[in-house]
Chimera marker file (.cmm) of the C-alpha trace (Angstrom):
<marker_set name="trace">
<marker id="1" x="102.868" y="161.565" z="148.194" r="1" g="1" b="0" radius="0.5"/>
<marker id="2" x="105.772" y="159.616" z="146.653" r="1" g="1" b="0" radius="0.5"/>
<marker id="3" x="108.434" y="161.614" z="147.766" r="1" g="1" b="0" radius="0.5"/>
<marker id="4" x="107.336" y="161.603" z="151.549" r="1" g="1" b="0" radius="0.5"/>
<marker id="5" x="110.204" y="159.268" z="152.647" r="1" g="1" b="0" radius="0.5"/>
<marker id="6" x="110.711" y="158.682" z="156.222" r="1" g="1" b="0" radius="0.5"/>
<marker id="7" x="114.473" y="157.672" z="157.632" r="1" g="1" b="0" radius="0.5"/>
<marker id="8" x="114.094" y="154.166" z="157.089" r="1" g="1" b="0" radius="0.5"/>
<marker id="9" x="113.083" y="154.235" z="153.989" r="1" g="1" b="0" radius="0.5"/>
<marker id="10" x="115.822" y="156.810" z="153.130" r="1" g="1" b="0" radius="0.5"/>
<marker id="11" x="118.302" y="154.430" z="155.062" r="1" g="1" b="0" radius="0.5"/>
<marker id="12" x="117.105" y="151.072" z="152.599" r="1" g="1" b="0" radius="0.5"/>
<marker id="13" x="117.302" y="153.712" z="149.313" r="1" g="1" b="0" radius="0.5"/>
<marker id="14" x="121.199" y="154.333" z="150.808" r="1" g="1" b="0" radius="0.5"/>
<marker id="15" x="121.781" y="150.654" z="151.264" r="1" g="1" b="0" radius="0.5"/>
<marker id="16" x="120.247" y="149.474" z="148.203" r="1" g="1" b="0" radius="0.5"/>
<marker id="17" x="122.279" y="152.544" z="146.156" r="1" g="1" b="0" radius="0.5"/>
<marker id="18" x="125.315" y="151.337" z="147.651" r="1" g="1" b="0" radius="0.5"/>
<marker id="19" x="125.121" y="146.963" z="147.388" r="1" g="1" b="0" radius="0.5"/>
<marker id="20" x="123.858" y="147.740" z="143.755" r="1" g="1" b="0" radius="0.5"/>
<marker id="21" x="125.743" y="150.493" z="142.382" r="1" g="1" b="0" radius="0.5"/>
<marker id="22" x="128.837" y="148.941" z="141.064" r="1" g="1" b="0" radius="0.5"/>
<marker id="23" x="126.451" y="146.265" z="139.654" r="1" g="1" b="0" radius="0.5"/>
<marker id="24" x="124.502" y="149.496" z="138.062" r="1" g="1" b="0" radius="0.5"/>
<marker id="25" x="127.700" y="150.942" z="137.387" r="1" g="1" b="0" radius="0.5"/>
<marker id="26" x="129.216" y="147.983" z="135.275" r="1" g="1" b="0" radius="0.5"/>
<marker id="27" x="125.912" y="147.692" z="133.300" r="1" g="1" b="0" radius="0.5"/>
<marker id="28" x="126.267" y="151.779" z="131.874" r="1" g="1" b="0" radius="0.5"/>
<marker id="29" x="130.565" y="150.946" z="131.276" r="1" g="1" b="0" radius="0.5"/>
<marker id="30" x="129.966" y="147.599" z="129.610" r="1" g="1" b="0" radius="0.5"/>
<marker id="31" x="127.196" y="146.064" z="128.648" r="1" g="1" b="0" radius="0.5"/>
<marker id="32" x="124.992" y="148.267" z="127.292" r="1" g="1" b="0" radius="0.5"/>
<marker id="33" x="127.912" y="149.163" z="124.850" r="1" g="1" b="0" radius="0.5"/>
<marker id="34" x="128.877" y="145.725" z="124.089" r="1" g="1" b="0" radius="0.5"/>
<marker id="35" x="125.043" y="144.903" z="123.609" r="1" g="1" b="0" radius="0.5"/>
<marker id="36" x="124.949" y="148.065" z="121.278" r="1" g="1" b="0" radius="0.5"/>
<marker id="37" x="128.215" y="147.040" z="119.235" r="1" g="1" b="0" radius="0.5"/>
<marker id="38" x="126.794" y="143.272" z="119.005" r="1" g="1" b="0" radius="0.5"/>
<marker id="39" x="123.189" y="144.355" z="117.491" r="1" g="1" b="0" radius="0.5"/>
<marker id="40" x="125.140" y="146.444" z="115.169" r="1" g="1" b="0" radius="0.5"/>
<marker id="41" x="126.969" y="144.168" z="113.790" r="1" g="1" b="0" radius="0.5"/>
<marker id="42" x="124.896" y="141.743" z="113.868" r="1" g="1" b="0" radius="0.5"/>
<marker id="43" x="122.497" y="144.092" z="111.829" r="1" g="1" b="0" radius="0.5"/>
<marker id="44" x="125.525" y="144.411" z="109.278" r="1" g="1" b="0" radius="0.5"/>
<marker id="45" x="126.006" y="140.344" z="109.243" r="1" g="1" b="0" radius="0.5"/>
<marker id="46" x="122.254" y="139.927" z="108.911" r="1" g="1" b="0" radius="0.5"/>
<marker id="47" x="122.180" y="142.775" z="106.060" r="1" g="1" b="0" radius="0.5"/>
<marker id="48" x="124.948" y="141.373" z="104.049" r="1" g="1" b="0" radius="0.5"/>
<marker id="49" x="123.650" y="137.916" z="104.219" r="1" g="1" b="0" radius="0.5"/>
<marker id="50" x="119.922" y="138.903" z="102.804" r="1" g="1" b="0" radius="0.5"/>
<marker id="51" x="121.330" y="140.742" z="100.283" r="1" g="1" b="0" radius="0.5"/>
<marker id="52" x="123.426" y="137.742" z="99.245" r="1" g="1" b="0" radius="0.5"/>
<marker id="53" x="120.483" y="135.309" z="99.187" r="1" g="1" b="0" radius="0.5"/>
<marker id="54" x="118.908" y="137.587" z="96.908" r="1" g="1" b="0" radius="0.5"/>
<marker id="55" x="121.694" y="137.983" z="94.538" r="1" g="1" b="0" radius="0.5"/>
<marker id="56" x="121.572" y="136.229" z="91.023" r="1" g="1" b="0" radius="0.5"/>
<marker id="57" x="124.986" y="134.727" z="91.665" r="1" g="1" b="0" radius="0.5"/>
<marker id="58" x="125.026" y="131.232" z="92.558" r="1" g="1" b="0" radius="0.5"/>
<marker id="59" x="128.370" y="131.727" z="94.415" r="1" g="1" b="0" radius="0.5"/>
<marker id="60" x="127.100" y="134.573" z="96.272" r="1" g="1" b="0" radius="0.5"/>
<marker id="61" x="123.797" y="132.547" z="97.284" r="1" g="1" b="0" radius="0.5"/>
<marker id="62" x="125.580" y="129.004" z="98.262" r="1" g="1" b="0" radius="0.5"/>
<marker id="63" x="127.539" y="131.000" z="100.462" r="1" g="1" b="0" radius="0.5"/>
<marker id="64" x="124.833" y="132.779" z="102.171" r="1" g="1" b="0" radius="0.5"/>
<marker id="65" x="123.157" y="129.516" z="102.287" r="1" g="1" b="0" radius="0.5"/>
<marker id="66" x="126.205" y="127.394" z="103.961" r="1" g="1" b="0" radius="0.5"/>
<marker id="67" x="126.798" y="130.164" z="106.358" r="1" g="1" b="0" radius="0.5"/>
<marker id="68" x="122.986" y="130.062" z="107.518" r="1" g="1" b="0" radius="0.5"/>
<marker id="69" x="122.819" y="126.435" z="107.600" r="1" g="1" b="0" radius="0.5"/>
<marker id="70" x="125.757" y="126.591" z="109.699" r="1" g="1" b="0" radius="0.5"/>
<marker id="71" x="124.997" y="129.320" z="112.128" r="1" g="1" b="0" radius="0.5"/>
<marker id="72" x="121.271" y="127.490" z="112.770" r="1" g="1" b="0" radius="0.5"/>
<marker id="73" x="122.114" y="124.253" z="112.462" r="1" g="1" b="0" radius="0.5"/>
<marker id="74" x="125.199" y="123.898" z="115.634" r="1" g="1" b="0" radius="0.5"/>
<marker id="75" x="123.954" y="124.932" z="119.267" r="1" g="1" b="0" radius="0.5"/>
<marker id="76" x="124.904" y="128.020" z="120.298" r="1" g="1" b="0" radius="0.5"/>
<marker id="77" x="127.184" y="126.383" z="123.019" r="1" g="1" b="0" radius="0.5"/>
<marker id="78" x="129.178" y="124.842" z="120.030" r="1" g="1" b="0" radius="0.5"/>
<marker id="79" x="129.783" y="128.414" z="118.795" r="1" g="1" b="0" radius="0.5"/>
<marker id="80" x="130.725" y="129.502" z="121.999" r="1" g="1" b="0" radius="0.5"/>
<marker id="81" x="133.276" y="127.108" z="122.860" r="1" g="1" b="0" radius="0.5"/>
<marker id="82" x="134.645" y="127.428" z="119.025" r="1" g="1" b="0" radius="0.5"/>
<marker id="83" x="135.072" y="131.981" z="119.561" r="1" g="1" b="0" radius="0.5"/>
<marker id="84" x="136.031" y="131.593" z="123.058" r="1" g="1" b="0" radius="0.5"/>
<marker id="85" x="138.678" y="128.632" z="122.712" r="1" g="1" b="0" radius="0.5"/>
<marker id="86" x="139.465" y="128.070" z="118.710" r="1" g="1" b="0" radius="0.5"/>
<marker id="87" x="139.519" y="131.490" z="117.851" r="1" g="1" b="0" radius="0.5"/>
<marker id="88" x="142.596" y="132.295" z="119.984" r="1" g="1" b="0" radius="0.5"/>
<marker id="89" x="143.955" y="129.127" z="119.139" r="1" g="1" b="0" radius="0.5"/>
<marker id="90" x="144.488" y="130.381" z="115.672" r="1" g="1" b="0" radius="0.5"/>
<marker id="91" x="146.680" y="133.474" z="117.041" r="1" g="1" b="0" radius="0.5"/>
<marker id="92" x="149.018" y="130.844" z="118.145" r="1" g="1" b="0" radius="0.5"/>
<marker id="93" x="149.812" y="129.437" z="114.746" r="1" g="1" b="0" radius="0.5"/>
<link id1="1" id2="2" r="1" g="1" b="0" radius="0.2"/>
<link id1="2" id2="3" r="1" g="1" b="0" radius="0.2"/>
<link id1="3" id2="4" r="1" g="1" b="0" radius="0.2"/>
<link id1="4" id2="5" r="1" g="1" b="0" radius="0.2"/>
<link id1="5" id2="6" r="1" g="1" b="0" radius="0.2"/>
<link id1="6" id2="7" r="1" g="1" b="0" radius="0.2"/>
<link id1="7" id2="8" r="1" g="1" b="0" radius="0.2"/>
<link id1="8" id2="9" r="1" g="1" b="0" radius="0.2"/>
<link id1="9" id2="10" r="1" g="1" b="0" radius="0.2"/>
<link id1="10" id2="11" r="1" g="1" b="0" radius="0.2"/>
<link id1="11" id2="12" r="1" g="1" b="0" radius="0.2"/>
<link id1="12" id2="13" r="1" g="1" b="0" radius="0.2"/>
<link id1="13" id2="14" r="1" g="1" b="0" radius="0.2"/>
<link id1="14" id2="15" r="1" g="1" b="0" radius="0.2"/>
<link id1="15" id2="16" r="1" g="1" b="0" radius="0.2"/>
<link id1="16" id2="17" r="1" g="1" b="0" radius="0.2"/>
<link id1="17" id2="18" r="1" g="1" b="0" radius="0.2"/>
<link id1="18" id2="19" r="1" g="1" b="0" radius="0.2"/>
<link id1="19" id2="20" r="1" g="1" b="0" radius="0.2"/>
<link id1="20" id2="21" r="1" g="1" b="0" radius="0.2"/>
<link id1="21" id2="22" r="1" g="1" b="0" radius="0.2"/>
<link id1="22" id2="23" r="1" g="1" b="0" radius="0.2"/>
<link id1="23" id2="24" r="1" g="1" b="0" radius="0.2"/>
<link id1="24" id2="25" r="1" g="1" b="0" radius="0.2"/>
<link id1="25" id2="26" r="1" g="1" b="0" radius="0.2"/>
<link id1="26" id2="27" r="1" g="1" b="0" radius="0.2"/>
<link id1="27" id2="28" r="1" g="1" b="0" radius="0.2"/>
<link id1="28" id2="29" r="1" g="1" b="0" radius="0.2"/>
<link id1="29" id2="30" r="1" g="1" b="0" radius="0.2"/>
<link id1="30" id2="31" r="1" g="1" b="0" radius="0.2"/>
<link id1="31" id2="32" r="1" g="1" b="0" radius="0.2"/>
<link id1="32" id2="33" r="1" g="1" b="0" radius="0.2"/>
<link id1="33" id2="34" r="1" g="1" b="0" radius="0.2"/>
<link id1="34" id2="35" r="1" g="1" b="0" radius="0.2"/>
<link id1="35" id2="36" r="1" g="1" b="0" radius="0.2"/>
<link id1="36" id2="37" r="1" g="1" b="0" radius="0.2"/>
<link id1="37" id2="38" r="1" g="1" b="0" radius="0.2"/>
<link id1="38" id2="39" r="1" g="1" b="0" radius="0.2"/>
<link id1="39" id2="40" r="1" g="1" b="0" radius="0.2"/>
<link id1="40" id2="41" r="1" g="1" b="0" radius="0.2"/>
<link id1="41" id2="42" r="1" g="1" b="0" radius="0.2"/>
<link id1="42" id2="43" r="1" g="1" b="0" radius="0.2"/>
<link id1="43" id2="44" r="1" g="1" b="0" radius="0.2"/>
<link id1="44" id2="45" r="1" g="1" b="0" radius="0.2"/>
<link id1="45" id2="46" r="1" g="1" b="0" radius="0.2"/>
<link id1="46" id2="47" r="1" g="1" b="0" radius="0.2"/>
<link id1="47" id2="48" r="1" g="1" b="0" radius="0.2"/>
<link id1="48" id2="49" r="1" g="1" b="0" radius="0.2"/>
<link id1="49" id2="50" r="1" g="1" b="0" radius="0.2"/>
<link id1="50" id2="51" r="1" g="1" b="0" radius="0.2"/>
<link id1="51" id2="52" r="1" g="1" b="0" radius="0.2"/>
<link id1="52" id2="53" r="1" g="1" b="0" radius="0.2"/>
<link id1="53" id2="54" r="1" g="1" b="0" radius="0.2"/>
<link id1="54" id2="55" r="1" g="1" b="0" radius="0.2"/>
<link id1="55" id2="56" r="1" g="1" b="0" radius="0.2"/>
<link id1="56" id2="57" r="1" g="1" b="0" radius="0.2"/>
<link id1="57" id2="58" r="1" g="1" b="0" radius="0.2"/>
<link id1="58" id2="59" r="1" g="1" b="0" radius="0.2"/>
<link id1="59" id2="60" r="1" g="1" b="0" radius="0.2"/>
<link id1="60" id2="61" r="1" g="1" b="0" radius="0.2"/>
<link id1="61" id2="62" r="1" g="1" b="0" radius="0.2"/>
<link id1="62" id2="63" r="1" g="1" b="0" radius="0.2"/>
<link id1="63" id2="64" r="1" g="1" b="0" radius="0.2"/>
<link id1="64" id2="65" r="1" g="1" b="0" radius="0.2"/>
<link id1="65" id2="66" r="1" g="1" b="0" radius="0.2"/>
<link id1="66" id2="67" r="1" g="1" b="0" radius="0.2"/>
<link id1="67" id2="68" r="1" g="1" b="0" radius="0.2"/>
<link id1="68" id2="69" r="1" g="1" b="0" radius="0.2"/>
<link id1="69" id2="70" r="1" g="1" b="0" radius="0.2"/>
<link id1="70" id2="71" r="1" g="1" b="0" radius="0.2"/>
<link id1="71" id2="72" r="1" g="1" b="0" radius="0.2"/>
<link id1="72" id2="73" r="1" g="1" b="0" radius="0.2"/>
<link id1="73" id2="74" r="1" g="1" b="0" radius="0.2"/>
<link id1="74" id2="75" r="1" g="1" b="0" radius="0.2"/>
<link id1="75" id2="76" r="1" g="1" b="0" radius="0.2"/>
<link id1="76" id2="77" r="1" g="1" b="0" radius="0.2"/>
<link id1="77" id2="78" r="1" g="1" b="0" radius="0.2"/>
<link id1="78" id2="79" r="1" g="1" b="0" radius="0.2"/>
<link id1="79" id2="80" r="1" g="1" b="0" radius="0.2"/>
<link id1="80" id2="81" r="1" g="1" b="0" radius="0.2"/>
<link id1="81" id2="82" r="1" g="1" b="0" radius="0.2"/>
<link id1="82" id2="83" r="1" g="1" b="0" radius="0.2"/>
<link id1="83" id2="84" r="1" g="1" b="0" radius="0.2"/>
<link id1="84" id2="85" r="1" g="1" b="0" radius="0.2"/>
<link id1="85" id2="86" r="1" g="1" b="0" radius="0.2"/>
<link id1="86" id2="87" r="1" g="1" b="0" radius="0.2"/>
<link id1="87" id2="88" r="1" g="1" b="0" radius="0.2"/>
<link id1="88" id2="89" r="1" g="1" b="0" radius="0.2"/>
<link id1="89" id2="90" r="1" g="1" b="0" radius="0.2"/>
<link id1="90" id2="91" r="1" g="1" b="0" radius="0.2"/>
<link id1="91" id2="92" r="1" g="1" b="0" radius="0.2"/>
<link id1="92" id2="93" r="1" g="1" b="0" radius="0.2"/>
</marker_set>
């Protein structure tokens, strides 16, 4: 049966509960929430942006055009470095 355990493999459940349950506890705190947070506002972004490309404004389509060209055309590393180091750059003008 599956939960005939004998001591040993109660004692490796223990140890494995206990090297990986911060890690286990960090994932429920943070990133599930930040991953949540992210695809929602990246859903948002995404909406916006389709509904601008569809729009019979020029304006309102060049931008939704520049912004996509710009998003897929730089590596992702580029856009990294540019939130994680630029971005608070700015708060120090």
């Amino acid at each position: 049966m599956f939960l005939n355990l004998n001591r040993e493999q109660l004692h490796a459940l223990d140890a494995a509960k206990q090297a990986f349950g911060p890690m286990l506890e960090g994932l429920v705190k943070y990133s599930i929430p930040i991953t949540l947070v992210t695809f929602v506002l990246g859903l948002i972004i995404a909406l916006f942006t389709a509904l601008m490309r569809i729009s019979t404004s020029k304006v309102l389509r060049s931008i939704a055009r520049v912004y996509v060209s710009i998003i897929r055309g730089t590596p992702m590393i580029v856009q990294l470095f540019i939130i994680f180091y630029g971005i608070p750059e700015l708060g120090r003008l």
